[in-house]
N, C-alpha and C positions, 0 to 999 in steps of 0.2 A: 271864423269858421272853426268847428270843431276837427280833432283829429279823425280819420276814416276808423270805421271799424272794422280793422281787417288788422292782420296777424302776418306777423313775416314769417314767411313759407319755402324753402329748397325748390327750388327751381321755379319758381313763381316772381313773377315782377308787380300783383298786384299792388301789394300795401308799398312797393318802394315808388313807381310809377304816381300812387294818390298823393306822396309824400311831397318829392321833386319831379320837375318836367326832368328828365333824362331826352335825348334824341332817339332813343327806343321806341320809347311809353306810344307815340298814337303808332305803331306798328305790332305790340303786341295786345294780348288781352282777348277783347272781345274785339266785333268788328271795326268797330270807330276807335280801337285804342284804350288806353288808360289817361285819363284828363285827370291832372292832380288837384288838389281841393282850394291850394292856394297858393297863388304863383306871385312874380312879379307884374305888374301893369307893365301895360305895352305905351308905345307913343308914335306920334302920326308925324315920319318925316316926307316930305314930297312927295304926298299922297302914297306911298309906302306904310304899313306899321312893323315898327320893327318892335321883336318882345326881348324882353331882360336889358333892356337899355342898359344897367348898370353894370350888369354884368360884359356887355360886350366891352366898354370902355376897358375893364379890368383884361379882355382878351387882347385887345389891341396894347397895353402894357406888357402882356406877357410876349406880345410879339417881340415890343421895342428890346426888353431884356433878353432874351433869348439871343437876338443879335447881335448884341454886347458883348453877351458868352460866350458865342461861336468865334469872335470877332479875337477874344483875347486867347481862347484856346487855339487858332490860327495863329496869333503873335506866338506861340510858344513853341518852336520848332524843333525843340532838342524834347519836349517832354515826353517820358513814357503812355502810351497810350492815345496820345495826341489824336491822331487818324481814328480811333477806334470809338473814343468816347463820343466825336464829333457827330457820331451819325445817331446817338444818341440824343443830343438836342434839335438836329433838325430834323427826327420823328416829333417830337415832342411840338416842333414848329408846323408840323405837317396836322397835327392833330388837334393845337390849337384854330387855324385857320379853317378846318372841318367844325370845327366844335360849334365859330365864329357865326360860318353858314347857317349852320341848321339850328340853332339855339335863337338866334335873330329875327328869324323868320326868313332871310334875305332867299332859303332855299326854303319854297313853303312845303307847310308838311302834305297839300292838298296837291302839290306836283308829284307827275307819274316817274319823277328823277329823286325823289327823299328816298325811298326804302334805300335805292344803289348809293346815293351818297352817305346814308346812316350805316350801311354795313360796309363802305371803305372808311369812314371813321369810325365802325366798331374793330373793323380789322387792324387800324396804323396803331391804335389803343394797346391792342396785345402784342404788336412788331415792337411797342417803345416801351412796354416791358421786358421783351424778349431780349433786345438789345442791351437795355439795361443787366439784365442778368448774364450775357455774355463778358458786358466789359468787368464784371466782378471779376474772370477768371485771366484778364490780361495781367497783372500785377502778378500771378504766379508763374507767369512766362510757360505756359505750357506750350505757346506758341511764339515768338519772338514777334513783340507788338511790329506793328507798320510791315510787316511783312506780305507777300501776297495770302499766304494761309490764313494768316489772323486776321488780316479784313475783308478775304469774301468768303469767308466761312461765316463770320457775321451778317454780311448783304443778302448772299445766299438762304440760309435760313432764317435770317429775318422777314424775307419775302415770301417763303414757305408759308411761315407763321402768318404773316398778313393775307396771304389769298386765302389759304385755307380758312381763318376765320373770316373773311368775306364772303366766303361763297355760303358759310354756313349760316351769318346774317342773314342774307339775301333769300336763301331756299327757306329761311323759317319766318321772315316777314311774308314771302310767295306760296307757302305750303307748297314745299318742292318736295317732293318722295314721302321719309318720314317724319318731316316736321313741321310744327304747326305752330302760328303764332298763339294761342291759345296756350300750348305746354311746351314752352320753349326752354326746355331742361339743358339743354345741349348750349344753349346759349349761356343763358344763366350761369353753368359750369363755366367756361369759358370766360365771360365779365367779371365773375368774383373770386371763383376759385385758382383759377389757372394766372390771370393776373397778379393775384396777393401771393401766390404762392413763389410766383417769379421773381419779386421785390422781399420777399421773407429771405430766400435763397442767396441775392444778392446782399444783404444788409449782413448774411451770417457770414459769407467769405470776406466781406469787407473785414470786418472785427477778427479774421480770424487772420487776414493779411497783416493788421496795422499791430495784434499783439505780437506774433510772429515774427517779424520782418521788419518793423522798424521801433525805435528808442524813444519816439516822440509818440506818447497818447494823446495830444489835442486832435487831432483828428478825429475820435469817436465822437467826441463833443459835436462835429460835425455832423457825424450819421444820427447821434440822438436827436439831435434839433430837425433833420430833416425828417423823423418816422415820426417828432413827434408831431410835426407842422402837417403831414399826410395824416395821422391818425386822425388831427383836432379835424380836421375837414369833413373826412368819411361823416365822423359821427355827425357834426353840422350838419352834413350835405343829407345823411338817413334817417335821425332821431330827430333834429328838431327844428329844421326847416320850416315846418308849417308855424312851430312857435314865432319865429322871426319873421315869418309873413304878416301874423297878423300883427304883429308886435308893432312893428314896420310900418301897418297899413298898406300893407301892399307895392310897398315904393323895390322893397330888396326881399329874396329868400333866403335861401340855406345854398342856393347856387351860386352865388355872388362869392359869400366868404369861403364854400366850397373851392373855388376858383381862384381865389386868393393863397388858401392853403397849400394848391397842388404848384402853383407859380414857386412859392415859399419853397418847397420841398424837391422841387427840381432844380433850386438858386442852391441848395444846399448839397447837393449833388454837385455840381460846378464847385461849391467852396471847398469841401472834401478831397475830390480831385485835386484841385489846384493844390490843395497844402499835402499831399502824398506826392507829389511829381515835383523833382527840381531839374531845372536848367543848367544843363551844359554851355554857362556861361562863353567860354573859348570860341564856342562856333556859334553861339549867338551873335546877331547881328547887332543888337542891343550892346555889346559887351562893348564896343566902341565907345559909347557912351560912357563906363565905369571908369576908363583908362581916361579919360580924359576930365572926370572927375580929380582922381589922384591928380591928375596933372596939376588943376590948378589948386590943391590943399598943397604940397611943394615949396622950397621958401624959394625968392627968389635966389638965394646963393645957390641951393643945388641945380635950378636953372642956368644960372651962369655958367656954374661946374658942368654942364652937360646936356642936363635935364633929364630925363626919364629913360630916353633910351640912347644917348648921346655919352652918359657915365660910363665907364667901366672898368671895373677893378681888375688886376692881371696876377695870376698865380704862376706856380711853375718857373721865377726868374724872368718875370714879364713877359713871356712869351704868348700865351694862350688868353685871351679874356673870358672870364667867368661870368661875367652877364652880358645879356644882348638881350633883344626882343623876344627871342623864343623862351630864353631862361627865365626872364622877367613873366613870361605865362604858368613855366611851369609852377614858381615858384609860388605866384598870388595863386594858384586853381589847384 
């Protein structure tokens, strides 16, 4: 199948809708929606059909890492931001499992429950940008991370953000007041603008943290890989989707590696993180482990001699010992 002919338009979801199935597309447009020109084939499990088969695999990976992420920023108890970045990925998990439903079919689009599920995952979309562009501003401590300020000023307004654009989904798939799925401008703004502009924003204070504030540049390498893993996608997921349908035969679209790329670019977000935040070894629970590394690198004579915290040398006319346990922290931290 040939490309649609239709022209990408400011508040208009035609030609994106022809392009890619979005979870939007059969809610605006005309009455029946916008049906893209060429999608992935669907397949028939237990008398179910589920569609984007391949892509869903790829959702249910992004769950599995996701987990992993959450799992290791949990391990990390001393780190700055810890609390704040966390609610971070479990939007992100909240959005894949929305995504899951209604991309699948599992939530058909011909139930009188799609439009409210499509506009609580148009809404948690904008919350996990929102969020994102708040934890940009934890690194500059305007507010002291893990504190009550700093995480429900976040929850708070991230929930703002997420009703408000749900309701506004919902009244413009419903033609509620002024809005009409027909010219759903206000949406549109919202999906493209108000989104990219929250991850622009973030991406600038990051760079402007890491030249600032710290000595190690590996870290930007981090935020290029991640904008440039989101960029490769958009354009896949908008320009040339239909190429790779037909390409494909039908098996995969531009949703699929779409889907791959935003996985990519929120793994890169995690790696980022991680190498700006170091651990307060001391009150790590972990830290038991290091000391007991040292231990056994040790020859056996300085164990005889003491061992580790059994040694101790005396100054002052031998009266006072100069190491112990606690000096022995101060001195490795």
């Amino acid at each position: 199948m040939s490309a649609p002919d239709l022209k990408f338009a400011f508040g208009n979801f035609n030609y994106i809708c022809s392009t890619v199935s979005l979870t939007l597309c059969p809610l605006v447009g005309e009455a029946d929606g916008i049906e893209p020109v060429c999608y992935s084939r669907n397949v028939r499990l237990a008398d179910t059909l589920i569609f984007q088969p391949s892509t869903l695999i790829i959702h249910l990976i992004a769950l599995i890492m996701t987990a992993i992420m959450i799992y290791h920023i949990r391990s990390k108890y001393t780190a700055v931001g810890r609390k704040e970045i966390i609610m971070f990925f479990y939007l992100y998990m909240l959005v894949t499992i929305m995504d899951l439903l209604l991309i699948s079919g599992i939530i058909p689009t011909a139930s009188d429950l799609y439009p409210y599920f499509t506009g609580v995952h148009i809404g948690l979309i904008s919350a996990t940008f929102w969020c994102l562009l708040l934890n940009g501003f934890v690194g500059f401590q305007f507010a002291e991370d893990g504190t009550p300020l700093s995480l429900w000023s976040i929850r708070i307004s991230s929930f703002l953000v997420f009703a408000a654009v749900t309701f506004l989904s919902i009244a413009t798939f419903n033609t509620l007041g002024p809005f009409d799925p027909a010219h759903p401008v206000a949406l549109w703004v919202v999906f493209f603008i108000f989104n990219d502009a929250a991850l622009l924003i973030y991406v600038i204070l990051q760079i402007v943290l890491v030249v600032n504030t710290l000595d190690d540049r590996w870290p930007l390498g981090d935020i290029v890989f991640g904008i440039a893993f989101f960029a490769t996608g958009q354009v896949i997921l908008y320009v040339f989707s239909l190429n790779i349908c037909n390409f494909a035969k039908h098996y995969i679209d531009g949703l699929f590696f779409g889907t791959i790329a935003t996985l990519l670019s929120v793994m890169m977000v995690y790696k980022y993180w991680d190498s700006i935040t170091k651990e307060d070894l001391e009150f790590s629970v972990g830290s038991k482990q290091n000391v007991w590394e040292v231990k056994e690198l040790l020859g056996e004579d300085e164990m005889a001699g003491g061992g580790l915290y059994g040694q101790q040398r005396f100054n002052n006319g031998g009266n006072s010992p100069a190491y112990g346990q606690a000096n022995y922290y101060e001195e490795r931290y």
